[in-house]
ZAMARGU-4260 file (C-alpha; in steps of 0.2 Angstrom, whole numbers, plus 5000, padded with zeros to 4 digits):
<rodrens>
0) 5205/5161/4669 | 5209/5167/4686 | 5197/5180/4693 | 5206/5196/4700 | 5210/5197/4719
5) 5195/5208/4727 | 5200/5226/4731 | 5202/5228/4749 | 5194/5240/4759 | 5207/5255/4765
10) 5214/5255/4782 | 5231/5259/4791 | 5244/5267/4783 | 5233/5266/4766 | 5221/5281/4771
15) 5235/5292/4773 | 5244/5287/4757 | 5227/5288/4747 | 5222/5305/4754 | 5238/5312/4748
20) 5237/5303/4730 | 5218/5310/4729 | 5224/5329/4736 | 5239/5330/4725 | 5226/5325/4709
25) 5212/5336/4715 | 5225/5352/4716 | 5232/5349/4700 | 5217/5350/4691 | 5206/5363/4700
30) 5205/5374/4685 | 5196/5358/4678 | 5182/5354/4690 | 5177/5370/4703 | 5172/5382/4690
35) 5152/5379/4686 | 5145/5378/4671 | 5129/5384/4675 | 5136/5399/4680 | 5149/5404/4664
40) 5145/5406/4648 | 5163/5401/4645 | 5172/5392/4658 | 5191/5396/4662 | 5199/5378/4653
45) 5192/5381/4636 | 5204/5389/4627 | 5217/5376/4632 | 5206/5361/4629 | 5196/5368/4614
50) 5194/5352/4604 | 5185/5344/4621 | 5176/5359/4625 | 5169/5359/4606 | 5165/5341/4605
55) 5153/5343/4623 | 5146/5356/4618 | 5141/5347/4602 | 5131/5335/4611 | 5112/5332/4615
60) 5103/5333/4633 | 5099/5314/4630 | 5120/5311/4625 | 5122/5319/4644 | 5108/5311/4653
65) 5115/5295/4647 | 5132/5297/4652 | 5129/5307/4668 | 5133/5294/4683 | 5146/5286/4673
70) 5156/5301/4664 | 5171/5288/4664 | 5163/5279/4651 | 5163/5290/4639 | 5180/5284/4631
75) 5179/5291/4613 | 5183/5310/4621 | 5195/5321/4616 | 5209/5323/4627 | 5214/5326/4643
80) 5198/5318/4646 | 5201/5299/4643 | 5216/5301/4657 | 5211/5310/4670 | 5196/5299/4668
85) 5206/5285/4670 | 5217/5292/4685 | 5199/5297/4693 | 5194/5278/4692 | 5212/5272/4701
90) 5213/5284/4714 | 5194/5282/4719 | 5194/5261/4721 | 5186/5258/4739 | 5185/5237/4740
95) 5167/5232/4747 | 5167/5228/4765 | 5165/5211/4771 | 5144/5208/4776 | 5140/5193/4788
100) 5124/5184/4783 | 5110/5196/4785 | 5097/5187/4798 | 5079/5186/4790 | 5067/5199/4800
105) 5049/5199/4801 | 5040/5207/4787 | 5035/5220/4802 | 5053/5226/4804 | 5051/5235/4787
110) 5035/5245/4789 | 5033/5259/4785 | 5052/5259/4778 | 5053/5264/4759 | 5061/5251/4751
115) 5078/5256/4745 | 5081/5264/4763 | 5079/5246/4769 | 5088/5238/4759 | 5104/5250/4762
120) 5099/5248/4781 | 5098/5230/4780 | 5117/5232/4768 | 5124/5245/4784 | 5120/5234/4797
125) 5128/5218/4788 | 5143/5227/4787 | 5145/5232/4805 | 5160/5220/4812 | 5172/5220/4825
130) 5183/5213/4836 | 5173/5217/4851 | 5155/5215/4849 | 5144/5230/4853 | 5133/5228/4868
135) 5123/5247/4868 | 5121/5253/4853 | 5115/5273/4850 | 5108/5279/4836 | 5112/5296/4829
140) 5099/5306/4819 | 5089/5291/4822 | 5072/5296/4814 | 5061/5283/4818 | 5075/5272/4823
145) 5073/5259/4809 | 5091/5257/4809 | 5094/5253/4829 | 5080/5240/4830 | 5090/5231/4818
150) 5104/5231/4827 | 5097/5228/4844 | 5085/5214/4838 | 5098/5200/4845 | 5097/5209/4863
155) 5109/5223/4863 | 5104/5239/4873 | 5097/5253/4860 | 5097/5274/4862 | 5089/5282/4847
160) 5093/5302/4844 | 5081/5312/4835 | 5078/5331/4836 | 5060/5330/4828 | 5046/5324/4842
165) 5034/5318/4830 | 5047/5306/4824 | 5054/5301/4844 | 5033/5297/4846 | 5032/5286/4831
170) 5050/5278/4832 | 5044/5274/4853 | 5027/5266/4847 | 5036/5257/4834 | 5049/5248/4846
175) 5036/5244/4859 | 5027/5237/4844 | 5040/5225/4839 | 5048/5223/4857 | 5064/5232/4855
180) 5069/5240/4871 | 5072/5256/4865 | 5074/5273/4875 | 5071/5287/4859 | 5077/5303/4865
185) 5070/5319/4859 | 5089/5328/4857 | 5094/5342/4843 | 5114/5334/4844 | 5120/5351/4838
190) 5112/5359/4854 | 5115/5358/4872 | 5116/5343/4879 | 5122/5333/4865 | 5137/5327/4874
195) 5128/5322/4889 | 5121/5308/4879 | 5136/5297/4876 | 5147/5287/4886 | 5160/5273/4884
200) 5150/5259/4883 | 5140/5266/4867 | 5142/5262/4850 | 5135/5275/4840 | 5129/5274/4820
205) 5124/5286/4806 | 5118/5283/4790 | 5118/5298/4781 | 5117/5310/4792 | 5120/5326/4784
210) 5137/5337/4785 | 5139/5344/4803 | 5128/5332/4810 | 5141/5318/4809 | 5155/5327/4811
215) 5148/5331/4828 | 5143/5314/4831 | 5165/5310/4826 | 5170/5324/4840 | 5158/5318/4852
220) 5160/5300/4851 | 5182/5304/4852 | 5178/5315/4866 | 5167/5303/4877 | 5177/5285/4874
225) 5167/5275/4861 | 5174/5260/4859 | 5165/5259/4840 | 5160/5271/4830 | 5150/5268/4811
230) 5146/5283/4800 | 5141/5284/4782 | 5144/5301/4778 | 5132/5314/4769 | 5130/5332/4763
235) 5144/5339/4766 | 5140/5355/4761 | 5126/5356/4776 | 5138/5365/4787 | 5137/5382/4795
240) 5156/5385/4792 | 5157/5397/4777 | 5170/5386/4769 | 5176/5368/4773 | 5184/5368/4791
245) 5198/5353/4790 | 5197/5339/4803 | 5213/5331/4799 | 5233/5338/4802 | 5234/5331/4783
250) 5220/5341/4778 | 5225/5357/4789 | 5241/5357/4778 | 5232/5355/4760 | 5233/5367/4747
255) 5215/5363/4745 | 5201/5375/4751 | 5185/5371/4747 | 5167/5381/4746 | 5152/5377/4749
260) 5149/5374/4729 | 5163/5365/4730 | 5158/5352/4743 | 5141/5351/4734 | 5149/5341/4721
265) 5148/5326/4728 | 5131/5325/4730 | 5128/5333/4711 | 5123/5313/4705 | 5106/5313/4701
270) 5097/5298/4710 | 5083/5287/4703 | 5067/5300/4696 | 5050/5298/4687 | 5049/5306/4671
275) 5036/5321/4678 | 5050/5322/4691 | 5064/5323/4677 | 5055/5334/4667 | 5051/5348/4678
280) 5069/5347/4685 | 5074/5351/4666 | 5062/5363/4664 | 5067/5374/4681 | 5085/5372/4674
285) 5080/5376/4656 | 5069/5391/4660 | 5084/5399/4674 | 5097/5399/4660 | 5087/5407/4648
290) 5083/5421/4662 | 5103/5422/4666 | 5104/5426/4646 | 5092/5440/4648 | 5099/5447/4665
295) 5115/5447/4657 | 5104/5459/4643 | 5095/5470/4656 | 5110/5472/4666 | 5123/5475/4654
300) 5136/5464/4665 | 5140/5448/4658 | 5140/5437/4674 | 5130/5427/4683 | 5116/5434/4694
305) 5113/5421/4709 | 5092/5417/4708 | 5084/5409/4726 | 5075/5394/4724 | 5056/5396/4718
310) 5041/5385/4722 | 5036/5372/4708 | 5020/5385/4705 | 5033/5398/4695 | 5035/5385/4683
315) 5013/5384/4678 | 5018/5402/4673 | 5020/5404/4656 | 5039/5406/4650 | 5036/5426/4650
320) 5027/5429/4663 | 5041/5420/4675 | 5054/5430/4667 | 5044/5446/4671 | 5041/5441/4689
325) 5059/5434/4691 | 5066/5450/4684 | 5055/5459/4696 | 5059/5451/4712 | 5078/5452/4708
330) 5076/5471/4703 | 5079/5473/4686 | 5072/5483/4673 | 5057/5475/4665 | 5061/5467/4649
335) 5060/5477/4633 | 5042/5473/4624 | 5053/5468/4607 | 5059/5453/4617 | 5057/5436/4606
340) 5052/5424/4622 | 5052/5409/4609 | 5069/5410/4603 | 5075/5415/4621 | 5066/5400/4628
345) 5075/5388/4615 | 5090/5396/4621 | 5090/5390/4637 | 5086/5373/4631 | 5101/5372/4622
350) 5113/5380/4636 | 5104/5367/4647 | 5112/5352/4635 | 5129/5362/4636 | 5128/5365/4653
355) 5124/5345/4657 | 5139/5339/4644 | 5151/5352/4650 | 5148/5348/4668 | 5154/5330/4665
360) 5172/5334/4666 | 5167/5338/4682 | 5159/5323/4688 | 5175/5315/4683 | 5180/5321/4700
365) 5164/5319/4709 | 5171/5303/4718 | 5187/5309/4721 | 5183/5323/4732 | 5170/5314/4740
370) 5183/5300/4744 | 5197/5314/4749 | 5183/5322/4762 | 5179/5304/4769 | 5196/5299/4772
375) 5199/5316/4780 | 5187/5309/4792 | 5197/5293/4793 | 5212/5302/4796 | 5204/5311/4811
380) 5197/5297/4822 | 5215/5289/4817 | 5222/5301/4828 | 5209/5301/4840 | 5215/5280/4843
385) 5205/5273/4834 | 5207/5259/4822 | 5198/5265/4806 | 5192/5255/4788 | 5185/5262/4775
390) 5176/5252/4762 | 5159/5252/4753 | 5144/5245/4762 | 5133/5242/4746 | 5133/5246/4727
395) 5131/5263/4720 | 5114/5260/4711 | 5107/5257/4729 | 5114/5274/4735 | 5128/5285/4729
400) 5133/5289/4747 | 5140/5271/4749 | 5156/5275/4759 | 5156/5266/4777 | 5168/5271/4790
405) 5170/5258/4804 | 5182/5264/4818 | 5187/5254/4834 | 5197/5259/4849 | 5211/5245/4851
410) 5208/5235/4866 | 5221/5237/4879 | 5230/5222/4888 | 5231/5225/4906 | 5243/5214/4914
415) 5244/5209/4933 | 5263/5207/4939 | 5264/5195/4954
</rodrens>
């Protein structure tokens, strides 16, 4: 049987036509997916979808776990989730980019790298091809600089970025260790000075770097001349805007506006965790839903009360005693001494498992919006001249932030007339 022609990667008049497919979807169903259910006791689309709102909330924590990276599997859903599943699937296929043979490193290159960050370096860095071949590459938010010495182990000229000294110290001994001709630059590329520190003749890269950093990194680079240009985009919500600040005339003219909440989704995919890890992330969640029943009480307002983020040592607290010193800290009147902290405490428990289920409509459009905010990006450089894909550098269970975009400046012909 013939095997189905591989999806290709976006590029050309594709982004555009995909960025308007994926903003037309994510509009129409907004009532669907930026409400939080950690936040409502009842969220705004259950009256009109009772039958799929009842059948979440009828399942277990382990039922949402298990379905939590792949909600579109859950097929046996009432509707509208089957479809909207099915249209999130379409309008999110990215082909893979095309890798050369990755050349074999000495084991040295990889030390003190962990292991699933080298392999998406060794996937990024496979995936970097263009018609011109780079000659100095700089890399942006470099850390150590893992990611440049593999590209500048054929030869090529190497700039490493990093705002943190500690790490421009280590990534400088590293390179003279392995004999990379690196210059590491102690540089916050927010701050002053960041422009200074690219010209034409650089190629700069990012993997993941967070939110403002690579937008910056986008500007810069248009603004300077780069002739290449190689970012895998991350957290967009780290941003000091107080909403999303559109880079493209298609997203300037969207209906869309996005929080900060919302631009969190994306990166709401839990990630590869122990089971200590996973337990006392259940616990933290578990023990601030049973608290929002109780401020709901002591209040007498039913809505949400925003908590901050407390150390891991609230949670050695017995359940009580945190609900006392949470109460405190926000405020509130101290609980009544009737309070049953045993049935309050199962409470939370089971909001957790609705909360989990109910947020998997959600992460139906997880992907969608993080593929609509990416191709915003796309559109951007495409007006800046460059020639941009956009494809997957390496398979989600390596990282859920596998979205590569690759731009080029076309090169120009410069004829001689006689």
């Amino acid at each position: 049987m013939n095997q189905p022609d591989p999806i290709p990667p976006l590029s050309g008049d594709a982004l555009l036509q995909r960025f308007q497919a994926l903003d037309a979807f994510l509009c129409a169903h907004q009532a669907l997916w930026k409400p939080r259910p950690f936040s409502h006791h009842v969220l705004p689309w259950e009256q009109q979808h009772a039958e799929l709102a009842n059948w979440l909330r009828a399942r277990s924590l382990e039922q949402a776990e298990a379905s939590h990276n792949q909600p579109a599997t859950l097929h046996d859903a009432p509707a509208p989730f089957p479809s909207l599943a099915a249209q999130a699937r379409a309008l999110s296929e990215v082909g893979e980019l095309p890798q050369r043979a990755g050349k074999d490193l000495p084991a040295h290159f990889s030390v003190d790298v962990p292991g699933r960050k080298w392999q998406q370096i060794r996937a990024f860095a496979d995936s970097l091809q263009f018609a011109r071949a780079p000659h100095h590459w700089l890399d942006w938010c470099a850390g150590k600089g893992h990611l440049g010495r593999v590209l500048a182990q054929d030869g090529q000229a190497l700039t490493c970025l990093e705002h943190d000294r500690a790490l421009v110290d280590s990534g400088r001994q590293l390179s003279q260790r392995l004999r990379i001709p690196a210059r590491h630059i102690e540089q916050d590329v927010l701050g002053a000075g960041a422009a200074e520190q690219l010209s034409p003749e650089h190629s700069p890269v990012a993997l993941h770097a967070c939110g403002d950093l690579h937008v910056q990194l986008m500007r810069l680079a248009s603004a300077s001349g780069c002739a290449h240009l190689a970012i895998a985009p991350c957290c967009y919500n780290r941003t000091r805007a107080s909403s999303y600040q559109p880079l493209s005339a298609a997203a300037g003219s969207t209906r869309l506006e996005l929080s900060l909440e919302d631009l969190a989704l994306p990166m709401s995919e839990t990630v590869t965790a122990g089971n200590r890890v996973r337990r006392q992330r259940d616990q933290s969640m578990a023990w601030r839903l049973a608290f929002d029943l109780l401020q709901r009480q002591l209040r007498g307002v039913d809505d949400y009360l925003p908590t901050p983020s407390l150390p891991p040592a609230w949670l050695k607290k017995d359940f009580a005693r945190y609900c006392r010193d949470l109460a405190s800290l926000k405020a509130l009147p101290a609980p009544p001494a009737s309070q049953d902290w045993t049935a309050l405490q199962a409470a939370g428990w089971q909001r957790l498992a609705e909360v989990r289920n109910l947020e998997l409509l959600r992460g139906l459009f997880r992907r969608p919006l993080e593929l609509w905010l990416v191709l915003d990006r796309a559109l951007y450089l495409g007006e800046r001249g460059f020639a941009v894909r956009l494809g997957q550098f390496c398979p989600a269970q390596l990282t859920p932030r596998n979205l590569l975009l690759l731009a080029e400046r076309p090169q120009v012909a410069h004829t001689i007339c006689g």
